[in-house]
C-alpha positions as a LaTeX table, in Angstrom:
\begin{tabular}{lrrr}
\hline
Residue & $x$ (\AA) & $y$ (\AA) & $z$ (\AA) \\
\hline
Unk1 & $-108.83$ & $-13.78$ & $-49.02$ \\
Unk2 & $-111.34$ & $-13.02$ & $-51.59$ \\
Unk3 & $-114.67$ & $-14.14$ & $-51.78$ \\
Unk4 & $-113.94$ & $-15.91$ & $-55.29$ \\
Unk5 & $-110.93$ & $-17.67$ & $-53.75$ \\
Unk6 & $-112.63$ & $-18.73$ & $-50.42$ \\
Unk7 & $-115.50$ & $-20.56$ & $-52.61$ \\
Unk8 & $-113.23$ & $-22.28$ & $-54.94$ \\
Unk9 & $-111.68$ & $-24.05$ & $-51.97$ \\
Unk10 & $-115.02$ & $-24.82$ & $-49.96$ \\
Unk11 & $-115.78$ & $-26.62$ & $-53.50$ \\
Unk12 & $-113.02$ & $-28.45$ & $-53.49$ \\
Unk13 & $-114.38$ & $-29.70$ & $-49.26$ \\
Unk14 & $-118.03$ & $-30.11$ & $-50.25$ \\
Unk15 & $-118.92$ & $-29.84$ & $-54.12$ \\
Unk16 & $-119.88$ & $-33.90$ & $-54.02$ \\
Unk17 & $-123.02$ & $-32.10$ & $-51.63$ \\
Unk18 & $-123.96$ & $-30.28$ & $-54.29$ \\
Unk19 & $-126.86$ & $-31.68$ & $-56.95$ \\
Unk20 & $-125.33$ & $-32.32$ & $-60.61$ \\
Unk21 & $-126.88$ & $-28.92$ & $-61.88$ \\
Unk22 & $-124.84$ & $-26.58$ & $-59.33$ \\
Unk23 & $-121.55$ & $-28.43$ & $-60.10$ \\
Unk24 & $-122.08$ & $-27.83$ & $-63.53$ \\
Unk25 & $-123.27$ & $-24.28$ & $-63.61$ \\
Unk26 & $-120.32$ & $-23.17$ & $-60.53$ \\
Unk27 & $-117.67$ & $-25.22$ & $-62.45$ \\
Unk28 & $-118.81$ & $-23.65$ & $-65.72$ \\
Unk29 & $-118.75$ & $-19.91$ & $-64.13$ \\
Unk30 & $-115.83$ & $-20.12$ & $-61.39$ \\
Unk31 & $-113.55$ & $-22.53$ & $-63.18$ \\
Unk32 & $-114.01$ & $-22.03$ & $-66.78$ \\
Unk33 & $-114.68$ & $-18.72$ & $-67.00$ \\
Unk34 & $-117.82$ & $-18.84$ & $-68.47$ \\
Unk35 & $-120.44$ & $-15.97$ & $-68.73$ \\
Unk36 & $-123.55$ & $-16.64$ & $-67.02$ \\
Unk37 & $-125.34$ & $-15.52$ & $-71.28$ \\
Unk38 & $-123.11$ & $-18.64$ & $-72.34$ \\
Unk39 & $-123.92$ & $-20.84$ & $-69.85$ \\
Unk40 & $-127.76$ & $-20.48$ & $-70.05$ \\
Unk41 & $-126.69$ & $-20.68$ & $-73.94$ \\
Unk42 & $-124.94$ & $-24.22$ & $-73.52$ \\
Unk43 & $-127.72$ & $-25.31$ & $-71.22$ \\
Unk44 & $-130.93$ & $-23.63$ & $-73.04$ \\
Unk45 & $-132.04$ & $-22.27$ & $-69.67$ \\
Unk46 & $-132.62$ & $-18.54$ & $-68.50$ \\
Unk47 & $-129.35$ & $-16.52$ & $-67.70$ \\
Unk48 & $-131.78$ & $-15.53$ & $-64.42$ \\
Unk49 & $-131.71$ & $-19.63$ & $-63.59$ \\
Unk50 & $-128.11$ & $-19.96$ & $-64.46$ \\
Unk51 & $-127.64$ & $-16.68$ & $-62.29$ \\
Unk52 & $-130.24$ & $-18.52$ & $-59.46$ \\
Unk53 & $-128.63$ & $-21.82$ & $-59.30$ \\
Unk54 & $-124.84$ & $-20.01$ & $-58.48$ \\
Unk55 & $-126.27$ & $-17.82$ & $-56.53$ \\
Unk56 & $-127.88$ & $-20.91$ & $-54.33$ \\
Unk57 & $-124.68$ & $-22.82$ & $-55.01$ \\
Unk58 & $-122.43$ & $-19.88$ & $-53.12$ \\
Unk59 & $-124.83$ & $-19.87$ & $-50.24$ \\
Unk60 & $-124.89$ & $-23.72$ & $-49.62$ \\
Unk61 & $-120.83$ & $-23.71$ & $-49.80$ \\
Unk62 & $-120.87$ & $-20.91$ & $-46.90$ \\
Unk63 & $-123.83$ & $-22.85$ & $-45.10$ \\
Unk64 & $-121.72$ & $-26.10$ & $-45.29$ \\
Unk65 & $-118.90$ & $-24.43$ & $-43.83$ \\
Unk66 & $-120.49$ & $-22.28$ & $-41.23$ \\
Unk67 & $-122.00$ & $-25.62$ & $-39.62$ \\
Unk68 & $-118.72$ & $-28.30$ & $-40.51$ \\
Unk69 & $-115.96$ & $-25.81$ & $-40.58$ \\
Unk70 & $-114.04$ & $-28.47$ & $-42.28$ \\
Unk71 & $-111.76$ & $-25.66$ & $-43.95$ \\
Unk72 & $-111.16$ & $-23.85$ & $-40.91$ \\
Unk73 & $-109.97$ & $-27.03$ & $-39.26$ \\
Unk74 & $-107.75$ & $-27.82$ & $-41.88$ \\
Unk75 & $-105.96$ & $-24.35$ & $-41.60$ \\
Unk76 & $-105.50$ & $-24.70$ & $-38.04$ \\
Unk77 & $-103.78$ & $-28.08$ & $-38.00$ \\
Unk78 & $-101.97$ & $-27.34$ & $-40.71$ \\
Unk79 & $-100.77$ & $-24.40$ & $-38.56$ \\
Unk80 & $-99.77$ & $-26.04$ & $-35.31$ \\
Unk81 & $-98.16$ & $-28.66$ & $-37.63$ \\
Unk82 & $-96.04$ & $-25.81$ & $-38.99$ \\
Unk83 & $-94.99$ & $-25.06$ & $-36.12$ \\
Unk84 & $-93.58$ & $-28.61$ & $-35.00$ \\
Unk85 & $-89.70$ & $-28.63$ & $-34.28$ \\
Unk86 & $-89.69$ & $-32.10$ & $-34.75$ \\
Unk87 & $-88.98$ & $-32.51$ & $-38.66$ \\
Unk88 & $-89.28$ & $-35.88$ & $-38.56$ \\
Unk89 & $-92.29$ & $-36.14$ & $-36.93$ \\
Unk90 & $-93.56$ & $-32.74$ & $-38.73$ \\
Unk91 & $-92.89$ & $-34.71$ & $-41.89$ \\
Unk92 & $-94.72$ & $-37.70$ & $-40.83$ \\
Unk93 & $-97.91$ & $-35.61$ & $-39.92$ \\
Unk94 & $-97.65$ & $-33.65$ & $-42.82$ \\
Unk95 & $-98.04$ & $-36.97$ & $-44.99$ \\
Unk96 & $-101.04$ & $-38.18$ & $-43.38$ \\
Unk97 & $-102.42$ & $-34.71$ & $-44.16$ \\
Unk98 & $-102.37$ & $-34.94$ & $-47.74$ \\
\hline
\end{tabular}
């Protein structure tokens, strides 16, 4: 998986950790598209803060993961529930999962 992909998702499991600044600025850059001259032009900082703040943003999202794991977990149930032969059951387990 690329790097990219793999911090979209741990957003999506711990961007409410994240300070109001570093939501803005990763959502701006990963999920928008945004270059990091626009957003320090939107946001009348530095492109070297905009660049800081993702930078610090990526590492927290890998931190958060490295000590909760939360994604990892999720991809392993979700695997031993894919591999259920019950489809009833598989069904009901996949419904609590989302």
């Amino acid at each position: 998986m690329e790097q990219r992909d793999l911090l979209i998702i741990l957003y999506d499991y711990y961007g409410e950790l994240l300070s109001n600044d570093n939501k803005k600025y990763f959502e701006d850059y990963y999920f928008d598209n945004l270059s990091l001259s626009e957003i320090a032009e939107n946001n009348n900082i530095s492109r070297n803060a905009v660049h800081k703040h993702i930078k610090s943003t990526e590492e927290k999202l890998m931190f958060y993961e490295e000590k909760l794991k939360l994604y990892e977990k999720d991809r392993n149930v979700r695997e031993k529930v894919s591999k259920i032969s019950d489809e009833r059951l598989k069904k009901a387990v996949e419904k609590i999962l989302n």
